[in-house]
Residue, then its C-alpha position, 0 to 999 in steps of 0.5 A: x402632364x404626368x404626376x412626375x412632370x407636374x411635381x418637376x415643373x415646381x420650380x424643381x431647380x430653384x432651392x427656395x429659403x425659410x421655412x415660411x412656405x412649408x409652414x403655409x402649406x402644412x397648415x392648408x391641409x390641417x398640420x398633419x405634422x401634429x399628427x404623427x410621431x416623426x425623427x428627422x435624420x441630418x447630417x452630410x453622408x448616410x442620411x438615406x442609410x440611416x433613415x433606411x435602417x430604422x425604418x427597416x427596424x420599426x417594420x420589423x417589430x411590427x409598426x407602420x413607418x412613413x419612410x421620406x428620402x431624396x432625391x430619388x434614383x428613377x422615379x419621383x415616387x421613391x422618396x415617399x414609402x409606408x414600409x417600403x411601398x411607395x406612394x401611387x401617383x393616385x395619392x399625389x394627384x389627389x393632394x394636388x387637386x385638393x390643394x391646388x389653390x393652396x399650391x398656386x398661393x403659395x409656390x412651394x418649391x419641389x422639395x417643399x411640396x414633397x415633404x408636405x405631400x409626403x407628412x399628408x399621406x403618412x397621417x391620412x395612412x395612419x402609421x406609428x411613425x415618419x422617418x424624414x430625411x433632410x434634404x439641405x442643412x437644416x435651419x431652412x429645409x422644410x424637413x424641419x417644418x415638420x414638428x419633429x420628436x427627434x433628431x439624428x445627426x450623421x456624420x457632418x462633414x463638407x458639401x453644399x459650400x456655396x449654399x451653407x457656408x465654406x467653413x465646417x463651423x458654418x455648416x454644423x451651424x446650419x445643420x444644429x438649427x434643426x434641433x428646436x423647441x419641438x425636439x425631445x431627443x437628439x443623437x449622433x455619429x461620432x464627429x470632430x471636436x468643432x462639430x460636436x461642440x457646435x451641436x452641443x450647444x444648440x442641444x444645451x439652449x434647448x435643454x437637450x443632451x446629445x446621445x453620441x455613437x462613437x466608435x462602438x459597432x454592432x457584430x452583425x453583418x448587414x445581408x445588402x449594405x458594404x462598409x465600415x461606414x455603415x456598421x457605424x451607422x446601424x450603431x446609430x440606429x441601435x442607440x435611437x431605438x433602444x432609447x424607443x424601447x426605454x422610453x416604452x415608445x415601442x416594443x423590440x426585441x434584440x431581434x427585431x433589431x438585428x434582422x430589421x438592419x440585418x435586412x435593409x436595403x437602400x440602393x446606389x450604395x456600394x451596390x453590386x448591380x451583376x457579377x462577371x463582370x462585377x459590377x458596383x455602383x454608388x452614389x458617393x458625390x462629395x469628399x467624406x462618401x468619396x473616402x468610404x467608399x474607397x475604404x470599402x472597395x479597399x476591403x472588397x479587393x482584399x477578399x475578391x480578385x479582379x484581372x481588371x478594374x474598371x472606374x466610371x465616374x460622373x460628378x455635379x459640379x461645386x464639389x470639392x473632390x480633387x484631392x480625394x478623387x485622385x487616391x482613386x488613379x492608382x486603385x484602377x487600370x482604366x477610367x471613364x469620365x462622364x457626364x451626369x444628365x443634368x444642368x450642373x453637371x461637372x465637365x468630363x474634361x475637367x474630370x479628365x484633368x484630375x488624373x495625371x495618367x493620361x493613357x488610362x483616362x478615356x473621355x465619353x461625354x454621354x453617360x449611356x454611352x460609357x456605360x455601353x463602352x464600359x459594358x462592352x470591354x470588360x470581361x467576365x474576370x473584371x470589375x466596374x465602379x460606377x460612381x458620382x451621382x444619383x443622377x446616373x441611376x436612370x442610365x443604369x437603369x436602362x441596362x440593368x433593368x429593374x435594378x432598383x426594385x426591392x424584389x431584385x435584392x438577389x442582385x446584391x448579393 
């Protein structure tokens, strides 16, 4: 059995609660999390973009960062990097084998043993610094097991309501637990009136203040990220790290900063895979990333013209997109509805439903085999949007090869 295929047979499907396990596990290999100074990024949408950035920020003044992310788009081993290299399946096989009755005694889930294994390897490596990204809410995710120093809240909108709750109230609530007695500092994007309330009042019972990025954006044009969104989210990045640099933590100069956003690259985000045809994919999933990245392609048709513009969308299932998903029929001339390779995949046919147009809604069930038909009838003066799911990236992966590797940014541009 492979590395990948032994991490997958770890109850990869099953969301286990309480941060009982993790703790369990942290403590069987001596509490790394003790060891190592670690922000902790939660929130509902641009939680990978954020940890991106101020990863890419650190490196640049010269740290060592541990980058942790899910989930992956290809391999398993993405989600764990010290600046951008990812972890060899030699360090996994080698926590494993020196764990495995601890592992056997315990029954982590996946992403708890990914987030152990990934706090392990950044102490053994020794870095300056662990950026963490949440995986699910945050009063159980084993992200918040890990003794953070701060926390950095993106934007908190609705996902995940079968698991935190129905109510925007029930998920800030969930998310706001991540702030507890360990926490020093806590920022956040600009969120509405009843999310910011609740997160302040988790940050008051802890003697904390929020540090808000509101409507402020940097004037730097980020070289591989598209969007208003994610100018909102270097801000983000600049108010944590020039907290950093105040509290004489770090060292950075204007910069450092600037080319360290400047020059973040985080796949599967509004990411231009070729050109004639364009090709664009992304992995926006949920109603607030739905409506980004309709703002952005937006933007995008206003300086770029296309003869025709295809849309191939695959979604998981239990996400409220309805409404926003059916903004998108009137922006293109022809949509293919998929499948993602995955359990709870939501039905291409149910897709299919949301569009009133049915002369321009064309059913593939197989994701290869839409993008193939996709591929095949767009012309050189057209344009593709692939979007829904992280779990398309293996398809595209077989056609674009090697997309999703750092020293293929060219085809961003």
């Amino acid at each position: 059995m492979s590395i990948s295929e032994y991490l997958l047979s770890i109850s990869s499907k099953k969301i286990k609660y309480g941060l009982k396990r993790t703790k369990e596990l942290l403590h069987a290999c001596n509490n790394p999390q003790k060891k190592v100074y670690s922000i902790q990024v939660v929130g509902t949408n641009g939680k990978g973009s954020v940890s991106a950035m101020l990863s890419s920020v650190l490196e640049k003044g010269g740290h060592s960062v541990g980058l942790f992310t899910s989930p992956h788009l290809v391999s398993v081993n993405e989600r764990i990097r010290i600046n951008s290299d990812m972890i060899k399946n030699k360090h996994i096989k080698s926590f494993i084998e020196k764990y495995e009755d601890s592992i056997k005694l315990i029954q982590p889930s996946f992403f708890e043993l990914l987030t152990v294994i990934s706090i392990w390897y950044f102490e053994k490596q020794k870095v300056d610094f662990c950026i963490l990204e949440t995986g699910l809410g945050g009063r159980y995710d084993s992200v918040t097991a890990c003794d953070n120093a701060g926390i950095i809240f993106t934007p908190i909108s609705m996902d995940h309501h079968s698991l935190l709750g129905n109510t925007i109230s029930l998920i800030a609530t969930d998310k706001s637990m991540a702030i507890n007695n360990n926490t020093e500092f806590v920022f956040s994007s600009k969120q509405n009136q009843r999310v910011m309330q609740i997160l302040c009042k988790r940050a008051y019972l802890h003697n904390l203040k929020i540090i808000f990025a509101n409507n402020e954006k940097p004037t730097i044009i980020l070289d591989y990220l598209y969007g208003k969104h994610q100018l909102e989210n270097a801000m983000l990045v600049i108010k944590c790290v020039n907290y950093l640099n105040n509290k004489e933590i770090i060292n950075l100069n204007e910069r450092q900063i600037t080319d360290g956003l400047k020059k973040t690259v985080w796949f599967g985000r509004f990411h231009i895979l070729q050109a004639q045809p364009t090709i664009i994919f992304d992995v926006a999933h949920n109603k607030s990333s739905l409506k980004s990245f309709l703002e952005s392609f937006n933007s995008y048709l206003e300086i770029n013209k296309f003869e025709r513009k295809y849309l191939l969308c695959a979604f998981e299932n239990n996400k409220k997109i309805r409404s926003i998903l059916k903004n998108f029929e009137n922006k293109f001339d022809y949509i293919v509805c998929s499948e993602t390779n995955i359990r709870d995949s939501m039905p291409s046919n149910e897709i299919a439903k949301i569009f009133r147009n049915k002369d321009k809604t064309k059913i593939i069930k197989n994701i290869d085999e839409s993008i193939g038909y996709c591929i095949k009838n767009t012309k050189k003066s057209d344009v593709l949007v692939i979007l829904g799911s992280h779990f398309i990236a293996p398809a595209i992966n077989t056609f674009f090869k090697n997309c999703f590797a750092l020293d293929n940014k060219r085809l961003l541009t």
